[in-house]
N, CA, C and O atoms as a GROMACS GRO file, in nm:
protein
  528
    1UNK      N    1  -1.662  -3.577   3.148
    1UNK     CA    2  -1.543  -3.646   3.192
    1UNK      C    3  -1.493  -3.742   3.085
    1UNK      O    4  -1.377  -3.781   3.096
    2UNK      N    5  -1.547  -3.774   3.010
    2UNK     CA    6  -1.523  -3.870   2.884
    2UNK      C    7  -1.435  -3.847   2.814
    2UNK      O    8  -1.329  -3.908   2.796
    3UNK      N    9  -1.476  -3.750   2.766
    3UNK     CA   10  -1.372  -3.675   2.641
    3UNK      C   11  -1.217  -3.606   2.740
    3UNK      O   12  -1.106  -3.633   2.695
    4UNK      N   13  -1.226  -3.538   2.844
    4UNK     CA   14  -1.048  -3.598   2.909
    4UNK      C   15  -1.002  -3.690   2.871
    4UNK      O   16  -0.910  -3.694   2.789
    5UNK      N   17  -1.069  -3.808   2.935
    5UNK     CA   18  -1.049  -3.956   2.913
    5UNK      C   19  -0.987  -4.020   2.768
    5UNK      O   20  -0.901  -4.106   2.754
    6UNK      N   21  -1.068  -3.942   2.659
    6UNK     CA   22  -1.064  -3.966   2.549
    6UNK      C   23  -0.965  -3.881   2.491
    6UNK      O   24  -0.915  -3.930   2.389
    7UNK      N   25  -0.903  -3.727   2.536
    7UNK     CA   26  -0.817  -3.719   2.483
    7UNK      C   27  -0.685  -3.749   2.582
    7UNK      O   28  -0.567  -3.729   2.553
    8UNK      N   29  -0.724  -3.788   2.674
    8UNK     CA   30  -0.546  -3.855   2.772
    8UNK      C   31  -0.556  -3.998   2.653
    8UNK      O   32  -0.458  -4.035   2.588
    9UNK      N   33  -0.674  -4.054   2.647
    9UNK     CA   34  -0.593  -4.197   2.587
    9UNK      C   35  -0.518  -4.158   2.464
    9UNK      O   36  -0.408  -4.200   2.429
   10UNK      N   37  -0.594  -4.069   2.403
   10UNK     CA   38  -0.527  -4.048   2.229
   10UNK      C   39  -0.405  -3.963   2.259
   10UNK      O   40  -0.319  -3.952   2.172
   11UNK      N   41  -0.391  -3.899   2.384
   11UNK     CA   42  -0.276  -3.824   2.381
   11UNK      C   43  -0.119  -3.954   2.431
   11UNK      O   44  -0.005  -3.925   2.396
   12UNK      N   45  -0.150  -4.090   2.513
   12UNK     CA   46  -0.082  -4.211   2.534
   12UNK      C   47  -0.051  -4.282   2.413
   12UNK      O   48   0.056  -4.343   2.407
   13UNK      N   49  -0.160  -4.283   2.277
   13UNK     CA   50  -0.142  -4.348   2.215
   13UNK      C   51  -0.002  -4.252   2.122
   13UNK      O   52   0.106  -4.309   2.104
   14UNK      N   53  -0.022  -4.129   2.081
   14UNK     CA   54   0.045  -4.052   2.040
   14UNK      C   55   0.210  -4.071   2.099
   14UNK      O   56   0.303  -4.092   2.022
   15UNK      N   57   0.223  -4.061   2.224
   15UNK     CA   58   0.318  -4.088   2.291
   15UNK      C   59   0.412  -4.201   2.288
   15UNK      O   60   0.534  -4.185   2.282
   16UNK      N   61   0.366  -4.287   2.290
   16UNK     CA   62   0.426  -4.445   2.268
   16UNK      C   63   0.435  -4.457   2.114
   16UNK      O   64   0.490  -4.562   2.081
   17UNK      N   65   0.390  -4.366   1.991
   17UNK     CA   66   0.394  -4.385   1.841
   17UNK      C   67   0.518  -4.276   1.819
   17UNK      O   68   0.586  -4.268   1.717
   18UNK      N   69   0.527  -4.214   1.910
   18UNK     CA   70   0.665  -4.163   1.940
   18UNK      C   71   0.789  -4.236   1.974
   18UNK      O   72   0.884  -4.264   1.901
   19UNK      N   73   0.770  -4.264   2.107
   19UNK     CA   74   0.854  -4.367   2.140
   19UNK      C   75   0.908  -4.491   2.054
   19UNK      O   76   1.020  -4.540   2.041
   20UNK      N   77   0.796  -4.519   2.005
   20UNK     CA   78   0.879  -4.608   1.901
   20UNK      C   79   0.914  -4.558   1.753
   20UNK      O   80   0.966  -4.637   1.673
   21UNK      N   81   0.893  -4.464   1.727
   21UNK     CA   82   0.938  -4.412   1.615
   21UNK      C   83   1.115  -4.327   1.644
   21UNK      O   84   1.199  -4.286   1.565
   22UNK      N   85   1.110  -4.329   1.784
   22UNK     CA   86   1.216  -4.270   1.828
   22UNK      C   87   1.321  -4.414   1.845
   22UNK      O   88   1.439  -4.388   1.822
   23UNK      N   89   1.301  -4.520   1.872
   23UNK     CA   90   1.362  -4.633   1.861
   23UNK      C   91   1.398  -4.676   1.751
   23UNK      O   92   1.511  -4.722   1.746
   24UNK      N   93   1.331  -4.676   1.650
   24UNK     CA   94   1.347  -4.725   1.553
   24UNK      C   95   1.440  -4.594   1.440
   24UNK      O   96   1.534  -4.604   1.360
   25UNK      N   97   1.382  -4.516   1.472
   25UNK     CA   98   1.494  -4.413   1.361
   25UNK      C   99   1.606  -4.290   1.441
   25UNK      O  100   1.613  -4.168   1.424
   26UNK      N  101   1.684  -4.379   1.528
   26UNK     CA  102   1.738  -4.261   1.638
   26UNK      C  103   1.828  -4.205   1.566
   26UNK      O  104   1.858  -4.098   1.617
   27UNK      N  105   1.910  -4.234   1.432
   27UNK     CA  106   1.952  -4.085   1.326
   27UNK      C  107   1.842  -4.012   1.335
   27UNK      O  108   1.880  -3.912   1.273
   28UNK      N  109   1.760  -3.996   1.359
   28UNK     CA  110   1.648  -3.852   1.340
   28UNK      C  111   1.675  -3.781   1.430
   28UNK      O  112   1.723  -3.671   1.402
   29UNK      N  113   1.656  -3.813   1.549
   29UNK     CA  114   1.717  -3.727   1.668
   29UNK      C  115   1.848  -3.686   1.638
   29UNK      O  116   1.864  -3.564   1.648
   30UNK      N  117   1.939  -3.747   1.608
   30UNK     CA  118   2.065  -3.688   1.621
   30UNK      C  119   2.103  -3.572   1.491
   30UNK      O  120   2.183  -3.478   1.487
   31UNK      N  121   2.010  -3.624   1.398
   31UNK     CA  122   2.015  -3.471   1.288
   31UNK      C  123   1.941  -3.341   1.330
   31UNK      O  124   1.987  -3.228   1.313
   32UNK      N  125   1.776  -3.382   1.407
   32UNK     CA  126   1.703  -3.284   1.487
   32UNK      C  127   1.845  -3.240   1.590
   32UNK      O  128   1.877  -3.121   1.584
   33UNK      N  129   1.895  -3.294   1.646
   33UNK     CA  130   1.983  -3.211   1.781
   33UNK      C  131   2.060  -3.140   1.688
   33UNK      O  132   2.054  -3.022   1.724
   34UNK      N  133   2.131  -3.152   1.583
   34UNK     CA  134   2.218  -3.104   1.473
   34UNK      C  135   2.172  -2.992   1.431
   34UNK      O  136   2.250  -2.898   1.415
   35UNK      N  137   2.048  -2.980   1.406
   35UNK     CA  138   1.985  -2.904   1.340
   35UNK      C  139   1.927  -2.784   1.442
   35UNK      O  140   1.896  -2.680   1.384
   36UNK      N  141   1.911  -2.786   1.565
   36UNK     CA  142   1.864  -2.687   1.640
   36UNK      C  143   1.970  -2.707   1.748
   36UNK      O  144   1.925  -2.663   1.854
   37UNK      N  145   2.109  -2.764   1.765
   37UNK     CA  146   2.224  -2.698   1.805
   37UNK      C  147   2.289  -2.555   1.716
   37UNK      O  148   2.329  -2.444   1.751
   38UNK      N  149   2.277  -2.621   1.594
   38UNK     CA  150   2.304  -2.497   1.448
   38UNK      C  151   2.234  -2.383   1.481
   38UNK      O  152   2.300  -2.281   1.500
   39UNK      N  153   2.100  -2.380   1.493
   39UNK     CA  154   2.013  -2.241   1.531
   39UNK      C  155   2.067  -2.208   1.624
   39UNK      O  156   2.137  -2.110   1.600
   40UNK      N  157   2.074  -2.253   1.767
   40UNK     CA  158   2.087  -2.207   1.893
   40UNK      C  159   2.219  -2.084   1.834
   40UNK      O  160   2.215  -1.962   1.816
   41UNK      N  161   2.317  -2.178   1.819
   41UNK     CA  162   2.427  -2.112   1.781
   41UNK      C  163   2.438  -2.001   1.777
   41UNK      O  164   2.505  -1.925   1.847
   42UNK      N  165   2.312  -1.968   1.616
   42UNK     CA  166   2.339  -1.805   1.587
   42UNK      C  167   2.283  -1.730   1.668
   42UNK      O  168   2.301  -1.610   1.650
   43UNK      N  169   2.207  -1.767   1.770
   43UNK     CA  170   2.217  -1.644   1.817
   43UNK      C  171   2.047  -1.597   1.789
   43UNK      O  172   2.026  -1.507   1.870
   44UNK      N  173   1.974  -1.612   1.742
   44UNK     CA  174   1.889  -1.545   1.688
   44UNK      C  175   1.758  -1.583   1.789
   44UNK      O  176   1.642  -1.586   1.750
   45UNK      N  177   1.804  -1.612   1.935
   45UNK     CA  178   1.656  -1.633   2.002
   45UNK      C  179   1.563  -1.715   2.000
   45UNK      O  180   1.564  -1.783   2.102
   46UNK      N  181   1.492  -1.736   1.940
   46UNK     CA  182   1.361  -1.818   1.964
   46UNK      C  183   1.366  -1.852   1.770
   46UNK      O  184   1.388  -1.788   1.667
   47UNK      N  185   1.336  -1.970   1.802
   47UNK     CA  186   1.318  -2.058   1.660
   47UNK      C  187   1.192  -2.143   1.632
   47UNK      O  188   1.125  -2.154   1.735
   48UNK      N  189   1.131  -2.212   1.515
   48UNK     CA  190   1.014  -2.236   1.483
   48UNK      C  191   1.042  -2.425   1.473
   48UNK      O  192   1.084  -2.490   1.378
   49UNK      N  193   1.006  -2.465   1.596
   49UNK     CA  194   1.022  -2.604   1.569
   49UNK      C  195   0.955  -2.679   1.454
   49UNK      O  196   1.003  -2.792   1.441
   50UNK      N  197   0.891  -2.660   1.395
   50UNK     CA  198   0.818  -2.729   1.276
   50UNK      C  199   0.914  -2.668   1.149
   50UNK      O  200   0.871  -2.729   1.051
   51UNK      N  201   0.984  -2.609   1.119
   51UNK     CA  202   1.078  -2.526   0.984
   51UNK      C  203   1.204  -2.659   1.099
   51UNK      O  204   1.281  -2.719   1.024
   52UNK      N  205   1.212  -2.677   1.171
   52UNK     CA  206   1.367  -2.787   1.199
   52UNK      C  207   1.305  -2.921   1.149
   52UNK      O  208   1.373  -3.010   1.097
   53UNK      N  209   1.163  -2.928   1.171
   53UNK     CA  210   1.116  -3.100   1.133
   53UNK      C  211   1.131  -3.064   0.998
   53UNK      O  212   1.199  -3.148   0.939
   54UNK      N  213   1.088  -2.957   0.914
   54UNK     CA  214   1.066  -2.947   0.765
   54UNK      C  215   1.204  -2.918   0.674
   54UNK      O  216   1.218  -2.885   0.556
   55UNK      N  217   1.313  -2.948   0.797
   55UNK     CA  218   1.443  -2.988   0.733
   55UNK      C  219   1.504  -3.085   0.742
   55UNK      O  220   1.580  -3.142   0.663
   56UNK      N  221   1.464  -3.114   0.869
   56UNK     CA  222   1.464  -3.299   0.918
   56UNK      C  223   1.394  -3.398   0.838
   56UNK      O  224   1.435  -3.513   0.836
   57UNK      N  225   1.292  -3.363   0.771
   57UNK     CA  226   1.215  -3.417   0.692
   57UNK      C  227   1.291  -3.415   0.545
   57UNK      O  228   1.272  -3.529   0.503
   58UNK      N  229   1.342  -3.367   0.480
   58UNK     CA  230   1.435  -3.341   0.348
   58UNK      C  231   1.603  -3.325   0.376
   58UNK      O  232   1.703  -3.275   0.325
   59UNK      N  233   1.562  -3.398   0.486
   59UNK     CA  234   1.784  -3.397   0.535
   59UNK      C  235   1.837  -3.534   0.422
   59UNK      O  236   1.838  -3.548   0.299
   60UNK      N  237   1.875  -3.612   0.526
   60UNK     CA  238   1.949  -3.747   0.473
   60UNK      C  239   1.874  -3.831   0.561
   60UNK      O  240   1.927  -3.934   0.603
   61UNK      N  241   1.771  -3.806   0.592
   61UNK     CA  242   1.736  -3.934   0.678
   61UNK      C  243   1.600  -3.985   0.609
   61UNK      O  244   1.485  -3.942   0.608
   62UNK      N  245   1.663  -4.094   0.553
   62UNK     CA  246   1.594  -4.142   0.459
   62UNK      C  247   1.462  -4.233   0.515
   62UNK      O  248   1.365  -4.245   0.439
   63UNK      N  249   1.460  -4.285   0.623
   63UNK     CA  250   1.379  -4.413   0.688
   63UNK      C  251   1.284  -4.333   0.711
   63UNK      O  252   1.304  -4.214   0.735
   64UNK      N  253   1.116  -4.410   0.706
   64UNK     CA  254   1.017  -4.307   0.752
   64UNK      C  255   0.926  -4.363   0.839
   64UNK      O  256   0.988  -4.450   0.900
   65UNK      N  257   0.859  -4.360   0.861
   65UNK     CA  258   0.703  -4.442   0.974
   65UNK      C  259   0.660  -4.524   0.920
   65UNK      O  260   0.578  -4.471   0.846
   66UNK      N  261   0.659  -4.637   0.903
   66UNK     CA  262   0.598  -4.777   0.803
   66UNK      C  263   0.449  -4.708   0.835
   66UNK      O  264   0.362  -4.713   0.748
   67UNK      N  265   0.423  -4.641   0.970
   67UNK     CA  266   0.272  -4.678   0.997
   67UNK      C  267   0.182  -4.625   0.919
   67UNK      O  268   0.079  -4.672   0.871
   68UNK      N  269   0.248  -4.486   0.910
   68UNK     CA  270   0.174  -4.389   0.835
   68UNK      C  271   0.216  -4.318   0.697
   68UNK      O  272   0.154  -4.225   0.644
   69UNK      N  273   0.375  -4.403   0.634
   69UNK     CA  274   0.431  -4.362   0.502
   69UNK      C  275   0.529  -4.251   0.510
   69UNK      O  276   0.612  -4.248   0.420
   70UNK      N  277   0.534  -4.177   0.583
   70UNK     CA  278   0.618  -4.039   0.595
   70UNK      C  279   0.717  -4.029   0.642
   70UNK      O  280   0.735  -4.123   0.719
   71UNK      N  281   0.829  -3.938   0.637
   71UNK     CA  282   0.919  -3.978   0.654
   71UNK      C  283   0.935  -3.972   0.839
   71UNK      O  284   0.998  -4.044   0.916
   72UNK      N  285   0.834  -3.834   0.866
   72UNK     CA  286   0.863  -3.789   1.015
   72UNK      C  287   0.691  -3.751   1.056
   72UNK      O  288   0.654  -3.675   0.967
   73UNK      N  289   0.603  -3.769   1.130
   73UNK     CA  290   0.510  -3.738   1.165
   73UNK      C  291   0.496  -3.555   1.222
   73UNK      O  292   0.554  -3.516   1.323
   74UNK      N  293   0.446  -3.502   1.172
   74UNK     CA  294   0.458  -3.360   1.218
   74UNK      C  295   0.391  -3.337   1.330
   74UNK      O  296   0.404  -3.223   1.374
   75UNK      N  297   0.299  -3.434   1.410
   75UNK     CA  298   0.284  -3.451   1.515
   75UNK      C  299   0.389  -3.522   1.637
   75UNK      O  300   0.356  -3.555   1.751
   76UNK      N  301   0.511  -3.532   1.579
   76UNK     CA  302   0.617  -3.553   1.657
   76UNK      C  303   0.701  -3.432   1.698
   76UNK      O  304   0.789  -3.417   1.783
   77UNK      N  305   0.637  -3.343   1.597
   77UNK     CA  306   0.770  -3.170   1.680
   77UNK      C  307   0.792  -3.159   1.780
   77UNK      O  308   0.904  -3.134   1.824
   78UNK      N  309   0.637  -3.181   1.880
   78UNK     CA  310   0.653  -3.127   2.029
   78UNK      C  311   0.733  -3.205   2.103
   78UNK      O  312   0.800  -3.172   2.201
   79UNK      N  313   0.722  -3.326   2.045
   79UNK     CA  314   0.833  -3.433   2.138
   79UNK      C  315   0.955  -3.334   2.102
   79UNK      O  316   0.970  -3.232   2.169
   80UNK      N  317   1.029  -3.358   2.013
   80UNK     CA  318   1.144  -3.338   1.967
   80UNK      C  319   1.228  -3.170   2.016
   80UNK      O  320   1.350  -3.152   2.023
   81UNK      N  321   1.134  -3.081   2.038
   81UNK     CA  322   1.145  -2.971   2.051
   81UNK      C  323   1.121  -3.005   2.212
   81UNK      O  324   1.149  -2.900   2.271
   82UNK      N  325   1.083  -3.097   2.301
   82UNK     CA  326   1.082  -3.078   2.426
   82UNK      C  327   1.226  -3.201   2.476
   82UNK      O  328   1.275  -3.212   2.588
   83UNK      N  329   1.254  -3.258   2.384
   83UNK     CA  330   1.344  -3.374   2.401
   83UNK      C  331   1.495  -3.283   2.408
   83UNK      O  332   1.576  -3.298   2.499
   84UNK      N  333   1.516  -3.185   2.290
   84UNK     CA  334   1.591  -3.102   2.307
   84UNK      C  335   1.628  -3.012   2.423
   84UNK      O  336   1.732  -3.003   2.489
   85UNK      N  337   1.492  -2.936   2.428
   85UNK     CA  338   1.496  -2.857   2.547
   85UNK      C  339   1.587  -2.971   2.701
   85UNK      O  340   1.666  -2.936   2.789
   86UNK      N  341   1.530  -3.101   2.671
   86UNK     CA  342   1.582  -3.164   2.833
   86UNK      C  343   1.754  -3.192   2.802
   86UNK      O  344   1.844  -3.163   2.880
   87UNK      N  345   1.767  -3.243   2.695
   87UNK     CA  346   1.929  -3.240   2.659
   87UNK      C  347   1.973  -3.144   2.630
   87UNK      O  348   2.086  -3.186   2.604
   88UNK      N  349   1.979  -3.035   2.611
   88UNK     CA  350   2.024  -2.867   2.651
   88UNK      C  351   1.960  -2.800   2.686
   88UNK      O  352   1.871  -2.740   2.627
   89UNK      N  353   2.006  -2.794   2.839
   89UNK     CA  354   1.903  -2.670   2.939
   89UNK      C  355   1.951  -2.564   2.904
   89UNK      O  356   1.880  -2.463   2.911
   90UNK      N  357   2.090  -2.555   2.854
   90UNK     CA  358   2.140  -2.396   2.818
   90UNK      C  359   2.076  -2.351   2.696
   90UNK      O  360   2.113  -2.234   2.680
   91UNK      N  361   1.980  -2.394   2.583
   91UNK     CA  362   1.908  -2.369   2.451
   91UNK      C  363   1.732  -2.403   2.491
   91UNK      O  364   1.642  -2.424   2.410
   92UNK      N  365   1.725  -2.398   2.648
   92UNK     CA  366   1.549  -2.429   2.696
   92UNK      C  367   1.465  -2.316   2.646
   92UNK      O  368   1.343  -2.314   2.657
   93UNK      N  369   1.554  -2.200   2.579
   93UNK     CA  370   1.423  -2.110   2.539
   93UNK      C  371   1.437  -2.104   2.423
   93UNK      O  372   1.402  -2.002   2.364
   94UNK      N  373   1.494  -2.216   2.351
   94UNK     CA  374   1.520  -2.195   2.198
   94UNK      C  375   1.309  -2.194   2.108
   94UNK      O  376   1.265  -2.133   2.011
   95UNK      N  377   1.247  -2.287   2.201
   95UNK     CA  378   1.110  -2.273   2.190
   95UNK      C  379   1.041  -2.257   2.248
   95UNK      O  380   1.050  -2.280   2.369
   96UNK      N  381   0.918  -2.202   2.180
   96UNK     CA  382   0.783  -2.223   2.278
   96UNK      C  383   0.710  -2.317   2.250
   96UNK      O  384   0.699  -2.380   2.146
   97UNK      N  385   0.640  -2.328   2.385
   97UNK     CA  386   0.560  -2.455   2.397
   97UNK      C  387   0.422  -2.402   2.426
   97UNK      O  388   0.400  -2.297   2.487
   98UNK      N  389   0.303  -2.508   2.361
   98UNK     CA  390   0.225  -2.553   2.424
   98UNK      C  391   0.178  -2.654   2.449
   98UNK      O  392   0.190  -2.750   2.374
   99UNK      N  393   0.102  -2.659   2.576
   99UNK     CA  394   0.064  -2.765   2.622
   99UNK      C  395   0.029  -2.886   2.545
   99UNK      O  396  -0.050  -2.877   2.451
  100UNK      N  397   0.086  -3.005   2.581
  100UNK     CA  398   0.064  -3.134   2.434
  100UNK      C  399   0.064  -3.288   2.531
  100UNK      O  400   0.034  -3.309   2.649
  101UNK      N  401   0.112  -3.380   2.417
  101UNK     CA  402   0.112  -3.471   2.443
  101UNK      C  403   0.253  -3.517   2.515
  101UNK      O  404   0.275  -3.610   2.593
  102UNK      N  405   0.329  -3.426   2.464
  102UNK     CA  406   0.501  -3.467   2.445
  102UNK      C  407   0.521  -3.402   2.598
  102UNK      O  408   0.638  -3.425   2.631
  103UNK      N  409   0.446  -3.325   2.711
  103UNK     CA  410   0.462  -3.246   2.850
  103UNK      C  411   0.472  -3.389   2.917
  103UNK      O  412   0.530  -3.383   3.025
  104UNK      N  413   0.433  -3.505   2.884
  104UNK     CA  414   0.428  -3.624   2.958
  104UNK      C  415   0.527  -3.749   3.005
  104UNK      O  416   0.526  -3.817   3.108
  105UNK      N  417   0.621  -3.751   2.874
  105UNK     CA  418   0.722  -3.803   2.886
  105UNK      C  419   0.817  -3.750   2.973
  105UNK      O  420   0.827  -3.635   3.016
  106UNK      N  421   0.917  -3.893   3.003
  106UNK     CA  422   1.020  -3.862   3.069
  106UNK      C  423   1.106  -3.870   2.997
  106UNK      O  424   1.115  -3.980   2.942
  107UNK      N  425   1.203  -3.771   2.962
  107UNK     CA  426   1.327  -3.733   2.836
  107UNK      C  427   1.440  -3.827   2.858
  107UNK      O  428   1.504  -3.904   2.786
  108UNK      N  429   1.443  -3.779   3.025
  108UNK     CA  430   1.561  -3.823   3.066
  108UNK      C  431   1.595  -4.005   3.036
  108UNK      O  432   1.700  -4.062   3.004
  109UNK      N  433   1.442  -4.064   3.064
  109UNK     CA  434   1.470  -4.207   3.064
  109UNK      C  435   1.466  -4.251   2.933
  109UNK      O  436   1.498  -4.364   2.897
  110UNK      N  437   1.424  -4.156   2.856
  110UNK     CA  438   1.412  -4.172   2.661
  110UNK      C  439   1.555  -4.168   2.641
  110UNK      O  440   1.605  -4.279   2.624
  111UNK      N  441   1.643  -4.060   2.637
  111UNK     CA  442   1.789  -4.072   2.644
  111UNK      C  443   1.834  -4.159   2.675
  111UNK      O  444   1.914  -4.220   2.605
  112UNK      N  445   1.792  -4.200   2.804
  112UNK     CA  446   1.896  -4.332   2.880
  112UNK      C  447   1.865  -4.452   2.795
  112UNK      O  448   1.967  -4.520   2.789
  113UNK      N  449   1.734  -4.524   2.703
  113UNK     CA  450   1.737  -4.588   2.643
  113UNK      C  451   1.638  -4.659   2.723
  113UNK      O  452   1.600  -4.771   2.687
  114UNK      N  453   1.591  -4.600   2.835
  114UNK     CA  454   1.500  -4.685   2.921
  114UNK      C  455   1.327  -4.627   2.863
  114UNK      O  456   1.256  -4.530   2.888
  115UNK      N  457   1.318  -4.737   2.786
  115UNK     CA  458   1.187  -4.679   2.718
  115UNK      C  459   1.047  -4.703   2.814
  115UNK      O  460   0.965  -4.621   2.854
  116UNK      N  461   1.052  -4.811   2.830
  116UNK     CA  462   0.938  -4.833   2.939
  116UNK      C  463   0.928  -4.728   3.071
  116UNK      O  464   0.823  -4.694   3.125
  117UNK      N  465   1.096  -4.675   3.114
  117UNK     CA  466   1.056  -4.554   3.193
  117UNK      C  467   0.974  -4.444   3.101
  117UNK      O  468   0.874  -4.380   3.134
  118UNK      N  469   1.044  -4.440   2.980
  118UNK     CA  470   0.974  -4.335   2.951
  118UNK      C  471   0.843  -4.255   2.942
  118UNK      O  472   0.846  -4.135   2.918
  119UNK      N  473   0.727  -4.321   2.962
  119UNK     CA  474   0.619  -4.277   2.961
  119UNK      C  475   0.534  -4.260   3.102
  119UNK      O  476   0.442  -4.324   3.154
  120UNK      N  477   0.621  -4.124   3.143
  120UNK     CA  478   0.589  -4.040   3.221
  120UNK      C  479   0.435  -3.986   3.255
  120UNK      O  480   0.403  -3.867   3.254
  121UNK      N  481   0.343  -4.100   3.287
  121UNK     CA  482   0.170  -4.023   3.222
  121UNK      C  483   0.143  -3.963   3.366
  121UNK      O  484   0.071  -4.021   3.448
  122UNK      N  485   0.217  -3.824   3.394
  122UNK     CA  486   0.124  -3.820   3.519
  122UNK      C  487   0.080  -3.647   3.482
  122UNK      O  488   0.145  -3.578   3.403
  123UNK      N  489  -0.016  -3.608   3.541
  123UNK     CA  490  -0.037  -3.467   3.455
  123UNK      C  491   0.025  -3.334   3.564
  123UNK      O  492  -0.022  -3.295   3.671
  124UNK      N  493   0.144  -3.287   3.493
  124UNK     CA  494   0.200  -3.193   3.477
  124UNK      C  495   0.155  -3.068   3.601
  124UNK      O  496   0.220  -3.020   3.694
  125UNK      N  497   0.051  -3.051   3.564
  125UNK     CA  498  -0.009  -2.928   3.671
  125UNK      C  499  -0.029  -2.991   3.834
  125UNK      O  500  -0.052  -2.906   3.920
  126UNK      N  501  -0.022  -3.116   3.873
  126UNK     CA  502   0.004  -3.215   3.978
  126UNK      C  503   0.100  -3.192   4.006
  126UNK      O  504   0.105  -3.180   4.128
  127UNK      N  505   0.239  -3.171   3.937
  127UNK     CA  506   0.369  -3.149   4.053
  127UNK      C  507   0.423  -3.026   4.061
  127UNK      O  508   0.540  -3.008   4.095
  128UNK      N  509   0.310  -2.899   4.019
  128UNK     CA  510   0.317  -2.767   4.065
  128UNK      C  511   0.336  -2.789   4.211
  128UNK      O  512   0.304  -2.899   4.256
  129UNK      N  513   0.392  -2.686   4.302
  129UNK     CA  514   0.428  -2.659   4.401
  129UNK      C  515   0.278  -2.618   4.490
  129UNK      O  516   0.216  -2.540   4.418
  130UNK      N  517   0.206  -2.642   4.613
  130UNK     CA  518   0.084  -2.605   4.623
  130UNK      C  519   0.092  -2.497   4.697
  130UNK      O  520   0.167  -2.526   4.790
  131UNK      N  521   0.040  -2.339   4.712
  131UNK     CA  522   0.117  -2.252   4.756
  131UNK      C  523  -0.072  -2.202   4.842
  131UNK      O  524  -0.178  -2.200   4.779
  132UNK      N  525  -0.053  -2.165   5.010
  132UNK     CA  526  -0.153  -2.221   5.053
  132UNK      C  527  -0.156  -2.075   5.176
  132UNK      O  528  -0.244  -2.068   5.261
   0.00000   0.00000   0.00000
């Protein structure tokens, strides 16, 4: 039971190093939405969220993570690729997912600017439907 424990906390801490990396550089998001509105576009189905950070990463967005030196944490895709998915439901299969840290947040209250809503920690497979 520990190591759950141990990876829900590291998966909270991850979350909130999001959150504020999402506060602090919100041109990133808006070039990420730029950048996989452009894909959706063509047409071409299913896209590789880490090739959108690895252009997001060499765009114009110059500011990076004081914490860790970089410009974008590549452990931030899944946010970003699930942040998308909630601000265009019509581009929700632009990726696939797996299961992460970023299934936890609430998008909606990240958008709204309500950050303290944002951290949605409740686990996911809990508000499956119980079918009996």
């Amino acid at each position: 039971m520990e190591g759950a424990f141990e990876e829900m906390n590291g998966n909270l801490i991850l979350a909130k190093r999001f959150i504020d990396h999402h506060v602090a550089n919100p041109q990133m998001w808006r070039t990420y939405e730029e950048l996989a509105l452009r894909t959706a576009e063509k047409g071409t189905g299913s896209a590789g969220p880490n090739a959108l950070i690895e252009q997001l990463r060499w765009s114009a967005c110059d500011v990076g993570d004081p914490d860790d030196g970089f410009r974008i944490n590549d452990a931030y895709t899944s946010f970003y690729s699930r942040m998308f998915a909630f601000a265009h439901p019509q581009h929700s299969g632009l990726f696939r997912y797996k299961s992460s840290a970023a299934d936890y947040l609430n998008y909606n209250a990240l958008l709204d600017g309500d950050i303290s809503g944002a951290l949605n920690w409740v686990d996911p497979q809990l508000a499956l439907p119980l079918e009996l």
